[in-house]
C-alpha positions as CSV (number, residue, x, y, z in Angstrom):
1,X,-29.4,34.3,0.5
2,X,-32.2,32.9,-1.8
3,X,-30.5,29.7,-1.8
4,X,-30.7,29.8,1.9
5,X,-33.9,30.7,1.9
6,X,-35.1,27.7,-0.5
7,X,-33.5,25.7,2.3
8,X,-36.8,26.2,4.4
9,X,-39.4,26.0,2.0
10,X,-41.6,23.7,3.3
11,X,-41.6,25.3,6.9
12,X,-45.1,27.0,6.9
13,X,-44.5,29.5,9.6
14,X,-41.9,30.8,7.5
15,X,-43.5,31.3,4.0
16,X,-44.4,35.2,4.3
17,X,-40.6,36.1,6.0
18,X,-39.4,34.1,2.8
19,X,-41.5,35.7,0.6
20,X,-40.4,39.3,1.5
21,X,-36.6,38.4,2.5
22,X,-36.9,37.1,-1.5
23,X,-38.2,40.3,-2.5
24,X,-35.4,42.1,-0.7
25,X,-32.7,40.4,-2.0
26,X,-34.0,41.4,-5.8
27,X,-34.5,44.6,-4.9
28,X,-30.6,44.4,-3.8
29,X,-29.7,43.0,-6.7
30,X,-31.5,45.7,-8.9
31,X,-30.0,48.5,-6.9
32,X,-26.2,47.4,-7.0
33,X,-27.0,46.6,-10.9
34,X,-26.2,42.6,-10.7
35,X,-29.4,42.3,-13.2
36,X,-27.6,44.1,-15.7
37,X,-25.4,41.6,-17.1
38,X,-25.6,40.1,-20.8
39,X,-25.9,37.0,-18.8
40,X,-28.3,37.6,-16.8
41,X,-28.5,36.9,-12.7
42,X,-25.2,35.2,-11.9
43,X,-23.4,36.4,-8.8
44,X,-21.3,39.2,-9.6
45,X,-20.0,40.4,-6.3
46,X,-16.2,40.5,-7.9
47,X,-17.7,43.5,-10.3
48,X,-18.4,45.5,-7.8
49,X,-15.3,45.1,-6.0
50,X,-13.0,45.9,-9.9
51,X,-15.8,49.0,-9.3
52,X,-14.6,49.9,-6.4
53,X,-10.9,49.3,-7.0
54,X,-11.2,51.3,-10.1
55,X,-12.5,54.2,-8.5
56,X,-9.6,54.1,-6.4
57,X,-7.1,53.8,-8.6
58,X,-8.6,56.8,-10.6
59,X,-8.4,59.1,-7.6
60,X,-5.0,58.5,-7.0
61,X,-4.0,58.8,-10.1
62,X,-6.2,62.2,-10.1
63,X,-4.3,63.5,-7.1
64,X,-0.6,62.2,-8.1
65,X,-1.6,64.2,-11.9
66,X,-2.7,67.5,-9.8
67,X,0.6,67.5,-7.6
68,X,2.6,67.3,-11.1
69,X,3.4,64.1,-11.6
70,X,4.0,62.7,-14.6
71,X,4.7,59.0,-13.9
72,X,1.4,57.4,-14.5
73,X,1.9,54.2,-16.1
74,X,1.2,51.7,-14.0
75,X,-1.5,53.6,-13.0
76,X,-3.3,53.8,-16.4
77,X,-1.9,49.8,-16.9
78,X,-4.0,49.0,-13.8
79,X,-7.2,50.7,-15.0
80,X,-7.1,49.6,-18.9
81,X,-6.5,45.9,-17.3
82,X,-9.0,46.1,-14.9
83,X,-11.6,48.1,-17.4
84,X,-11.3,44.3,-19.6
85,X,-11.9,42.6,-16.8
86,X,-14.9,44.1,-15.7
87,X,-16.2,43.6,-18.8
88,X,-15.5,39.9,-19.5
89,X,-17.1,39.8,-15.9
90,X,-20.3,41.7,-16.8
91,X,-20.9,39.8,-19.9
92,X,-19.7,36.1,-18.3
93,X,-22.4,33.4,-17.6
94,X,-19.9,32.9,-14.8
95,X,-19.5,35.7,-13.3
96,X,-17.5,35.5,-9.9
97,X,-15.7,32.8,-11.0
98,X,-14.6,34.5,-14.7
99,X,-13.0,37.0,-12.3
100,X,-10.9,33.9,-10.7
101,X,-9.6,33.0,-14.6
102,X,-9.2,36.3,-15.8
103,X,-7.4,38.5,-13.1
104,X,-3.7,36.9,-14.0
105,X,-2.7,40.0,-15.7
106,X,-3.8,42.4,-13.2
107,X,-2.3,40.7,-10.0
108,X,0.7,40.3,-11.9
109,X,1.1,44.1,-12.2
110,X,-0.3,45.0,-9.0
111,X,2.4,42.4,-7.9
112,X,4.7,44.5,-9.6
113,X,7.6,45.8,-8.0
114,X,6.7,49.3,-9.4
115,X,3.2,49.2,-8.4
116,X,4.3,48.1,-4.6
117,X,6.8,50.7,-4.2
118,X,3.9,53.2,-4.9
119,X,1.7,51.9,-2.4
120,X,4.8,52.0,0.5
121,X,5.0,55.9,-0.9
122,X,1.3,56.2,-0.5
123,X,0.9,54.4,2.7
124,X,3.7,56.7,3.9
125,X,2.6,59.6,2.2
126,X,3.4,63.2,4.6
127,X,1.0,64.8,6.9
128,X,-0.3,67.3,4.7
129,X,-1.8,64.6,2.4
130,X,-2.5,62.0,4.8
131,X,-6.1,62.7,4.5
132,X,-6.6,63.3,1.5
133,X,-4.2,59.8,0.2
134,X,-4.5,57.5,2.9
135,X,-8.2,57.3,3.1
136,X,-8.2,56.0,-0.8
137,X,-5.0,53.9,-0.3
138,X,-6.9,51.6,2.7
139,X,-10.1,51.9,1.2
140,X,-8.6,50.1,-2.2
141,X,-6.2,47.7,0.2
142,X,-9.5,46.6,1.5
143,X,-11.0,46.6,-1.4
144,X,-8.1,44.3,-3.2
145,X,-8.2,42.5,0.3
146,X,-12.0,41.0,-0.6
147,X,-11.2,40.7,-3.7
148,X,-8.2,37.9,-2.8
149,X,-10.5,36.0,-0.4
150,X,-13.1,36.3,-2.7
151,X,-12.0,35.3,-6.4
152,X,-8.9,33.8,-4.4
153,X,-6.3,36.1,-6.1
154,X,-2.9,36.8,-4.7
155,X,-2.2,40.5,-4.9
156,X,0.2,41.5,-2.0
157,X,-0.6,43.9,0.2
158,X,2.5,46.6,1.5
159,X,2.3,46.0,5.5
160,X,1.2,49.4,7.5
161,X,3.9,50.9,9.0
């Protein structure tokens, strides 16, 4: 947006909307924590989306733990994997496009054939946990769905049935 907004400079009638638009974009930036970075200000949109997915993932695996199972693996692969990667993010002079390089090893196991066959249990989980599950399991698909346009990963995502 602040590139954008450098775009029209020179207009005069625009100088005071410029002026506050650019204070609301840092104010955005302070609030989601972009400023935070070793590096500095570098776009870290991806961050927040590995936030996001994170969160996710730790839920389910919360609710999958409380019903008694003990089959957690890929669950606890995803989050170590994706716990590195938010890091070399945070601490990139890249940031956005670190995520691109890095997230080989975490598409490969959400790829997984394990991993997928969890999602088709989830998306098809029974009615008594339907809301509690499913609202998780589509807000991570659309959170891994950004994430593939954004950082142009390829993590498959199960089709709704």
């Amino acid at each position: 947006m602040n590139e954008l907004l450098s775009d029209y400079d020179d207009v005069e009638q625009l100088k005071m909307a410029i002026k506050s638009l650019s204070s609301l974009v840092n104010q955005l930036r302070l609030s989601y924590g972009w400023e935070r970075g070793l590096a500095g200000t570098v776009s870290k949109a991806s961050s927040a989306l590995i936030q996001v997915i994170r969160l996710e993932l730790q839920e389910l695996a919360s609710i999958k733990m409380a019903m008694g199972d003990s089959n957690l693996q890929t669950y606890t692969k995803l989050l170590q994997i994706s716990k590195n990667l938010l890091a070399k993010i945070n601490a990139s002079k890249s940031g956005d496009m670190r995520a691109a390089a890095e997230a080989g090893e975490f598409v490969t196991v959400w790829n997984s054939r394990d991993f997928q066959y969890e999602l088709t249990k989830l998306l098809n989980a029974g009615p008594d946990f339907k809301n509690l599950v499913l609202p998780k399991v589509v807000m991570l698909l659309k959170a891994v769905e950004s994430m593939n346009e954004f950082a142009e990963t390829e993590m498959t995502i199960p089709d709704v049935k």
